[in-house]
C-alpha positions as CSV (number, residue, x, y, z in Angstrom):
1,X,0.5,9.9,30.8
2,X,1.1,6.3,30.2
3,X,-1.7,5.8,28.0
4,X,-0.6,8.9,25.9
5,X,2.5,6.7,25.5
6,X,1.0,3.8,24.6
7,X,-1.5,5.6,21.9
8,X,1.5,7.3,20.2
9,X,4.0,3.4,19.9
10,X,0.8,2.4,18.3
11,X,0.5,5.4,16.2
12,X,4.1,5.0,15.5
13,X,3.3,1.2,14.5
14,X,1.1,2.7,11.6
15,X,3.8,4.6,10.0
16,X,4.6,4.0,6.2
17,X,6.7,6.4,4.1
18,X,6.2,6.8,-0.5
19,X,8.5,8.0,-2.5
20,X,8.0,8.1,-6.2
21,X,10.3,9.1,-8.7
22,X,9.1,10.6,-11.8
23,X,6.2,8.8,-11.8
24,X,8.3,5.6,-13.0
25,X,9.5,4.0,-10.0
26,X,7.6,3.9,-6.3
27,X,9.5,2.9,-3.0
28,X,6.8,2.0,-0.2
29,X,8.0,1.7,3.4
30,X,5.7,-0.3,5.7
31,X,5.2,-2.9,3.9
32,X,3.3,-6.1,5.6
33,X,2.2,-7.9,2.5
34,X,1.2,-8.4,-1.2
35,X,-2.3,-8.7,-1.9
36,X,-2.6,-9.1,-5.8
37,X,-0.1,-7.2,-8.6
38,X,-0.3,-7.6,-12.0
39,X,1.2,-5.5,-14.8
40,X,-1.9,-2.3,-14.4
41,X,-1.9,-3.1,-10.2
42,X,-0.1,-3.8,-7.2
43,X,-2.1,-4.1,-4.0
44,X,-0.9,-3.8,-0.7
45,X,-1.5,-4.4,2.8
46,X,-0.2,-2.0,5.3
47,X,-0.8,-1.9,9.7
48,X,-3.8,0.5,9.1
49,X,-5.4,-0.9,5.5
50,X,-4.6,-1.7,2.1
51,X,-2.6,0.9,-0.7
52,X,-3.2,0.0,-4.6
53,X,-0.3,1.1,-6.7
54,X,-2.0,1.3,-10.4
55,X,0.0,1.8,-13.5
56,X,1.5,0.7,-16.7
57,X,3.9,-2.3,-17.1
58,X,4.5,-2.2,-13.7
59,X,6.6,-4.5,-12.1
60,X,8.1,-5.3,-8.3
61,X,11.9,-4.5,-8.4
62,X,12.4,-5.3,-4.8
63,X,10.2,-6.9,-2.3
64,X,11.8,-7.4,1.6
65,X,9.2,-7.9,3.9
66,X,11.3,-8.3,6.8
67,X,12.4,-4.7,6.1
68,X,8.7,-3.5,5.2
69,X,10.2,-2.7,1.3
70,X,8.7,-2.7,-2.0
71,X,10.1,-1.2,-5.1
72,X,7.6,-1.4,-8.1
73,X,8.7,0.3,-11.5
74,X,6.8,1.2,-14.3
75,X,4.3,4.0,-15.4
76,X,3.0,5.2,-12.2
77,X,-0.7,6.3,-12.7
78,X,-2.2,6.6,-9.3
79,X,-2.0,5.9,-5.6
80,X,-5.2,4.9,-3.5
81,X,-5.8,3.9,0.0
82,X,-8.6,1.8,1.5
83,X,-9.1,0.8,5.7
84,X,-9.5,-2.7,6.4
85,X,-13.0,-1.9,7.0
86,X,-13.1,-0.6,3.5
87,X,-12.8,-4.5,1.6
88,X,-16.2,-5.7,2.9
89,X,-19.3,-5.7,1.4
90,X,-20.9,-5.2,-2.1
91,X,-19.6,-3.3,-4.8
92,X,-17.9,-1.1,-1.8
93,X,-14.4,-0.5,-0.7
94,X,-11.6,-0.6,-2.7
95,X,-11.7,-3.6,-4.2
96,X,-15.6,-2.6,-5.3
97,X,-14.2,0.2,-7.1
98,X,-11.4,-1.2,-8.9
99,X,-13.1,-3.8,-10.4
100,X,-16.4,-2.8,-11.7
């Protein structure tokens, strides 16, 4: 019982929330850091992995992250998640992908 407590504080841990409206401004709970942004990407790094934000013009409105809080606004185009696991190795993971 107390290890089905533990397992779901650190599934709890993991939680992030999105909310995008019409596809020109994003607000990301959960926030633990900035990776890279520029005006066609913002990457992210959350508890459980990394989120890329890609887009036109985009730009961070807000960034707290004490609170876990970005605010990025522009042309939203897409939303893609990676693991931590995912970053390593050649030509693999997310950062593989996105820059080809």
């Amino acid at each position: 019982m107390a290890r089905e407590m533990e397992e779901k504080r650190i599934n709890r841990s993991k939680a992030h929330s999105i909310f995008i409206e019409n596809r020109e401004r994003i607000t990301i709970n959960g926030v633990e850091d900035v990776e890279s942004f520029n005006a066609e990407m913002v990457i992210l790094v959350l508890e459980d992995g990394f989120l890329a934000v890609k887009g036109d013009d985009l730009h961070i409105n807000k960034l707290n992250l004490d609170e876990g809080q970005l605010i990025v606004e522009g042309l939203i185009i897409a939303i893609d998640y990676t693991d931590s696991e995912g970053l390593g190795g050649q030509g693999g993971g997310l950062f593989g992908k996105l820059f080809k």
